[in-house]
C-alpha positions as CSV (number, residue, x, y, z in Angstrom):
1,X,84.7,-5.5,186.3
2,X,84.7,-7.6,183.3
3,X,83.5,-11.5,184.1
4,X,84.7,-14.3,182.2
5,X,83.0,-15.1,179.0
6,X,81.1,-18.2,178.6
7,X,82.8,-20.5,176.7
8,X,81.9,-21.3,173.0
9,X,82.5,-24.4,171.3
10,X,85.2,-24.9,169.5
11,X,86.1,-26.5,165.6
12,X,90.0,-28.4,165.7
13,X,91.4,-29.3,162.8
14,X,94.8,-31.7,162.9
15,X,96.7,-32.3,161.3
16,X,97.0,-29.9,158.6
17,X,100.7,-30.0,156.3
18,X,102.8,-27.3,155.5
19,X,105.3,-28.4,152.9
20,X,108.5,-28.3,154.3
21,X,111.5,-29.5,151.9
22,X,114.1,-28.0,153.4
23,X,113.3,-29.1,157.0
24,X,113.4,-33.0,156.2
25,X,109.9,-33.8,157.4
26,X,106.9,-31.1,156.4
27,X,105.6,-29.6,159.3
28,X,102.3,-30.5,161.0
29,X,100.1,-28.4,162.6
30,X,96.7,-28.2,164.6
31,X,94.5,-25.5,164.7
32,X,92.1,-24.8,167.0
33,X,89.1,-21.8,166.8
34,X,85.9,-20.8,168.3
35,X,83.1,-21.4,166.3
36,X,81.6,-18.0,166.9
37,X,83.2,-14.6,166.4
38,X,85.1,-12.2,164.4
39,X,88.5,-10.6,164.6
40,X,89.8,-13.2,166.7
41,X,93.5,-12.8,168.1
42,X,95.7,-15.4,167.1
43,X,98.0,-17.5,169.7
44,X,101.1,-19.5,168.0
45,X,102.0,-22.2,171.0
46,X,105.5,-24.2,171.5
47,X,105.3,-27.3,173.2
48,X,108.4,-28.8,175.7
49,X,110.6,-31.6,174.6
50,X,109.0,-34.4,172.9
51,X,105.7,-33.5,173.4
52,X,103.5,-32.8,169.9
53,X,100.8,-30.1,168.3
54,X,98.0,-32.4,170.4
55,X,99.0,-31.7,173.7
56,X,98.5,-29.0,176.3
57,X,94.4,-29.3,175.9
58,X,94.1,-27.7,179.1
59,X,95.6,-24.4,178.0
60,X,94.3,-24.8,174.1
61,X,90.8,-25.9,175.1
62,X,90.4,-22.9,177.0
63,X,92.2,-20.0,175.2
64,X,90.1,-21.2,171.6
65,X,86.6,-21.7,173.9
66,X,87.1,-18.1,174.9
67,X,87.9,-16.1,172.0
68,X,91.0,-17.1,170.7
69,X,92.4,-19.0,167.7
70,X,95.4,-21.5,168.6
71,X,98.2,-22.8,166.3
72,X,100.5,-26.0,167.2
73,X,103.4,-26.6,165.3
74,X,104.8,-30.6,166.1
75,X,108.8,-30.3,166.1
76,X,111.2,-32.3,165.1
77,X,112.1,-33.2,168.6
78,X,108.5,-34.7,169.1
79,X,108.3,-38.5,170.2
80,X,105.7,-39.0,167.4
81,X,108.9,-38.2,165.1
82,X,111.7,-40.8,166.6
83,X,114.2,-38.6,165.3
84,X,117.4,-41.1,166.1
85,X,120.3,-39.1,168.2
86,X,122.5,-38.9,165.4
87,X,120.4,-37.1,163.0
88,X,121.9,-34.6,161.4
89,X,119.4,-31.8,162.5
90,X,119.4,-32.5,165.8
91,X,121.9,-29.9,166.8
92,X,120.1,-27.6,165.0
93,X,116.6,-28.1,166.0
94,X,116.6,-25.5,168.8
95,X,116.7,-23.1,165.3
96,X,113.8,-25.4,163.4
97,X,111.6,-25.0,166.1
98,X,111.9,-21.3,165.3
99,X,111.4,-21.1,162.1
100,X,108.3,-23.7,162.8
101,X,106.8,-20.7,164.5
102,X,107.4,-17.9,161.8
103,X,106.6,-20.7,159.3
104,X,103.6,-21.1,160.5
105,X,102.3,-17.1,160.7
106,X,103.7,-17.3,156.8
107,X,100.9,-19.8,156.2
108,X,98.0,-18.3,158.1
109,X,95.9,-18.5,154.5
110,X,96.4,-22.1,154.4
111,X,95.9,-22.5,157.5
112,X,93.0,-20.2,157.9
113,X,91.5,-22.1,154.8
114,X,92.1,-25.2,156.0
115,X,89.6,-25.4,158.9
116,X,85.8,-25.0,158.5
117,X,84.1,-21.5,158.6
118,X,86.9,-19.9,159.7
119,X,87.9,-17.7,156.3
120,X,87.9,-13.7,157.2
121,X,87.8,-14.5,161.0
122,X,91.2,-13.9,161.8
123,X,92.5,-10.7,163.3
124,X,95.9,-10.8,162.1
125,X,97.0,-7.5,163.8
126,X,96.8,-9.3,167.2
127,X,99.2,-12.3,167.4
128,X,100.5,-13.5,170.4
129,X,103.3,-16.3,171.3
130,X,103.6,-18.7,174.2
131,X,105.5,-21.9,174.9
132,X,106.2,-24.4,178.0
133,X,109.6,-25.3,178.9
134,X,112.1,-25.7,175.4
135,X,108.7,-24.4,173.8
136,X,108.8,-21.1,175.9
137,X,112.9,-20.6,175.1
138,X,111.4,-21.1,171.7
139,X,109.0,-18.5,172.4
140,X,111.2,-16.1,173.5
141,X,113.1,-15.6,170.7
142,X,110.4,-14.2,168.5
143,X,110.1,-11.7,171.4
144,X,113.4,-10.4,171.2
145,X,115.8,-13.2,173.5
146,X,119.0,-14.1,171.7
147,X,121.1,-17.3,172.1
148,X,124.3,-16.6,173.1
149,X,127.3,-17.5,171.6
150,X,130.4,-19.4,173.2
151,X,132.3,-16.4,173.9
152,X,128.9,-14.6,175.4
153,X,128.0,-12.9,171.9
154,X,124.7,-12.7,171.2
155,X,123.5,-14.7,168.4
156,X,121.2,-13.6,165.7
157,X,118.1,-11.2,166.2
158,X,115.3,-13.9,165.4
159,X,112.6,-11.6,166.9
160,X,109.0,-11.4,164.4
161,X,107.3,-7.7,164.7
162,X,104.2,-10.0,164.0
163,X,104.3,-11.3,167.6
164,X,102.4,-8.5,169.8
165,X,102.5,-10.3,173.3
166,X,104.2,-13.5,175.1
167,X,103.4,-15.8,177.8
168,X,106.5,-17.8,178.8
169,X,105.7,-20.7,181.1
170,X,108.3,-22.7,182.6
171,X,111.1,-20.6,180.4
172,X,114.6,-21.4,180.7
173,X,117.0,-19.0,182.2
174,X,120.5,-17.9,181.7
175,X,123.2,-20.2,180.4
176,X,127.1,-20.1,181.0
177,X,127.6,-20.9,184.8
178,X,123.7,-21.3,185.8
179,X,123.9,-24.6,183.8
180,X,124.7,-28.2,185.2
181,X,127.2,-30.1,183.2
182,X,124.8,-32.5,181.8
183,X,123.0,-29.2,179.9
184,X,126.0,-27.5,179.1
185,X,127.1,-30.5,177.2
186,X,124.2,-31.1,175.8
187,X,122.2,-28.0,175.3
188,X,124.7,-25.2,174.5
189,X,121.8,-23.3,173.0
190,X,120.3,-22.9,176.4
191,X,122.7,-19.2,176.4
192,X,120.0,-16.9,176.0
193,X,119.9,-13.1,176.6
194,X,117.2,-11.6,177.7
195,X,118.5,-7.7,177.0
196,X,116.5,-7.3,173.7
197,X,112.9,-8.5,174.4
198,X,110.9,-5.8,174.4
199,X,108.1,-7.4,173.5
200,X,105.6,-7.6,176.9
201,X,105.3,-11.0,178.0
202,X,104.3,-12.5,181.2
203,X,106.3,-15.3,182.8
204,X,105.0,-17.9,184.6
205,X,107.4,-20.1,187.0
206,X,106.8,-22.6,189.8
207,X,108.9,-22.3,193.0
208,X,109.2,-25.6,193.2
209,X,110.3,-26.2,189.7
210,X,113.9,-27.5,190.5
211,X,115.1,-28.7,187.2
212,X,118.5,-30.6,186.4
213,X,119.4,-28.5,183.6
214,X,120.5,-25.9,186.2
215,X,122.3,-25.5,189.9
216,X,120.7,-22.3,190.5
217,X,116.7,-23.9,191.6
218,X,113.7,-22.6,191.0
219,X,114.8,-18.7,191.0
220,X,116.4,-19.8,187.4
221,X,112.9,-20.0,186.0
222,X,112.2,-16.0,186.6
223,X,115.1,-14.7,184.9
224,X,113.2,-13.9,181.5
225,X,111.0,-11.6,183.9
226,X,114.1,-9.9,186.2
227,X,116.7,-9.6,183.1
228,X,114.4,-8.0,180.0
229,X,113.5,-4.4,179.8
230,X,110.0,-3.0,179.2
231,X,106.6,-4.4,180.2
232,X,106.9,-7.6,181.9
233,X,104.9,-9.5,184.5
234,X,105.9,-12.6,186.8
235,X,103.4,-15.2,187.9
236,X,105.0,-17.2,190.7
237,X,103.1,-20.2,191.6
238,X,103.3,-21.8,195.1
239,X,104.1,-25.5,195.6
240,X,104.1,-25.7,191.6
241,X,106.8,-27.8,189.4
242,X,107.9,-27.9,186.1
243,X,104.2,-29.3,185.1
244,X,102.8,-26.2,186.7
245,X,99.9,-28.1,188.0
246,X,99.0,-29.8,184.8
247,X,98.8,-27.8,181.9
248,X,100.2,-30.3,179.1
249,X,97.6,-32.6,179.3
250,X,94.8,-33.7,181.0
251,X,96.1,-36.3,183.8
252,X,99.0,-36.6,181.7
253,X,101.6,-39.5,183.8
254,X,104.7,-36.6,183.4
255,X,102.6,-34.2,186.1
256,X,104.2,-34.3,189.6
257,X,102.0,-31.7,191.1
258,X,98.7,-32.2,190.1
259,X,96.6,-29.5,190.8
260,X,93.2,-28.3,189.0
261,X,93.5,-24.9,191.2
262,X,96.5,-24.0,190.0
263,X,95.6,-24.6,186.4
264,X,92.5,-22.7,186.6
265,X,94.4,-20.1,187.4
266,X,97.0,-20.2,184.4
267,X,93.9,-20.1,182.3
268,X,92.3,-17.5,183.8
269,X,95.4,-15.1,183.9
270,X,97.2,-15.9,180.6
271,X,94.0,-15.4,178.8
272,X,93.4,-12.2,180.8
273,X,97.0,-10.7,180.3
274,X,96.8,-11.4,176.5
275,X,93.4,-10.0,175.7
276,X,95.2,-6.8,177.7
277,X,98.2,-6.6,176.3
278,X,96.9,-7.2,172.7
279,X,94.5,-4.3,173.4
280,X,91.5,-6.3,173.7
281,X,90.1,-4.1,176.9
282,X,87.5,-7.0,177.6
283,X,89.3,-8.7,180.5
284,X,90.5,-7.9,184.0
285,X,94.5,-6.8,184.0
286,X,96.4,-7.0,186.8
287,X,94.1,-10.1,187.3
288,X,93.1,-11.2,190.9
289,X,95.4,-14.0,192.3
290,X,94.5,-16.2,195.2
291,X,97.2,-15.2,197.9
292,X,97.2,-19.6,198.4
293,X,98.3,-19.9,195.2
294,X,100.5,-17.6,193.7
295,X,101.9,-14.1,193.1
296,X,101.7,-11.8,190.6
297,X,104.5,-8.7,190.0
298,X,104.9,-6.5,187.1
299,X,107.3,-4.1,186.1
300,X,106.4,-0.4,186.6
């Protein structure tokens, strides 16, 4: 059995610009690498609503201090931006925030150059995707989901064959009916179909995460797992909300359910099913859960 790696330190670099005319404002991004190593695997991250390329330390801290290289687009939608309500983009950020991600694996020179030492160190055949709430529909759609349309079309295919592995945390399920009015008037994006992604992604969701975008509860948070073919696993936390413990920041006010256990755990799995399912046999997958705090199911 493999153990844990000791963490390394780790070199951040924020924020770095990536010229952006046709988005209105260029995009910002933080990167975050061990200082030691070669051929590391690459994890582009979403954040949720309003939330920026600084936050979720918890989860960067510990995926870059143990062998990873992290990439944090801010979108449009972030406080730090103020984007009024009547911008004209708004509408159309849900599709921004995707081409933030596959904007930002086109600029992995820049991006590579931009931070200290870390020239040649990539492994660019091993890039992962992962995202928290908005962040992991965001995710999902470079791994194959598709928004659908008012009629129940799917939209377009904006999957990336770049994108190797997913970890969806706090992912939104289906739309149509499983939506309360106040997201179905306000969030018609939040349609997708998970029927296309194929790409193996594991899914994390809180059974206690009862959210007001939908009437169905916490079940609505596992459908990316139950309604996508191929490899898929489900990590079901007990007694965890939308925060999942705390992984967007450390003692962040928006965390209802505080708990360094639980987040220990995220950690220790997401890291574990990436390095697996990126071909990196150095971890433990299925990884051991704590039968206090969670469950974890994959598909055969």
């Amino acid at each position: 059995m493999h153990a844990m790696p000791e963490p390394t330190p780790v070199v951040t670099v924020h924020p770095i610009t990536l010229p952006t005319p046709d988005r209105g404002n260029d995009l910002h991004v933080r990167v975050s690498a061990p200082t030691t190593g070669h051929e590391l695997p690459v994890i582009v991250f979403s954040h949720g609503f309003g939330s920026a390329a600084t936050n979720y330390g918890p989860l960067v801290d510990f995926w870059a201090s143990h062998g990873f290289v992290v990439i944090q687009p801010t979108h449009l939608d972030s406080r730090r931006l103020n984007l009024p309500p009547d911008d004209t983009r708004t509408p159309l950020i849900w599709r921004i925030r995707v081409d933030d991600l596959k904007r930002t694996l086109d600029q992995l020179d820049l991006l590579e150059s931009s931070v200290p030492s870390l020239a040649g160190r990539l492994d660019r055949t091993r890039i992962a995707v992962a995202g928290h709430s908005w962040g992991a529909q965001t995710a999902s759609t470079l791994l194959g989901a598709r928004v659908l349309d008012a009629d129940g079309n799917p939209g377009e295919d904006m999957s990336d064959q770049r994108i190797g592995a997913g970890v969806l945390l706090a992912v939104t399920g289906r739309g149509g009916g499983d939506l309360s009015p106040f997201a179905a008037e306000h969030f018609p994006f939040m349609s997708p179909s998970f029927a296309d992604m194929n790409t193996p992604t594991l899914v994390v969701a809180g059974d206690r995460d009862d959210s007001p975008l939908s009437v169905r509860g916490p079940g609505w948070f596992t459908d990316a797992y139950h309604l996508s073919p191929g490899s898929k696993s489900l990590l079901t936390l007990f007694g965890a909300e939308h925060s999942l413990g705390g992984i967007s920041d450390y003692e962040a006010r928006e965390t209802t359910d505080e708990n360094p256990e639980r987040v220990a755990l995220i950690q220790r799995l997401t890291w574990a099913y990436l390095r697996d399912a990126l071909g990196l046999k150095d971890s433990v997958w299925p990884a051991p859960v704590e039968s206090t705090l969670g469950r974890l199911e994959s598909t055969p």
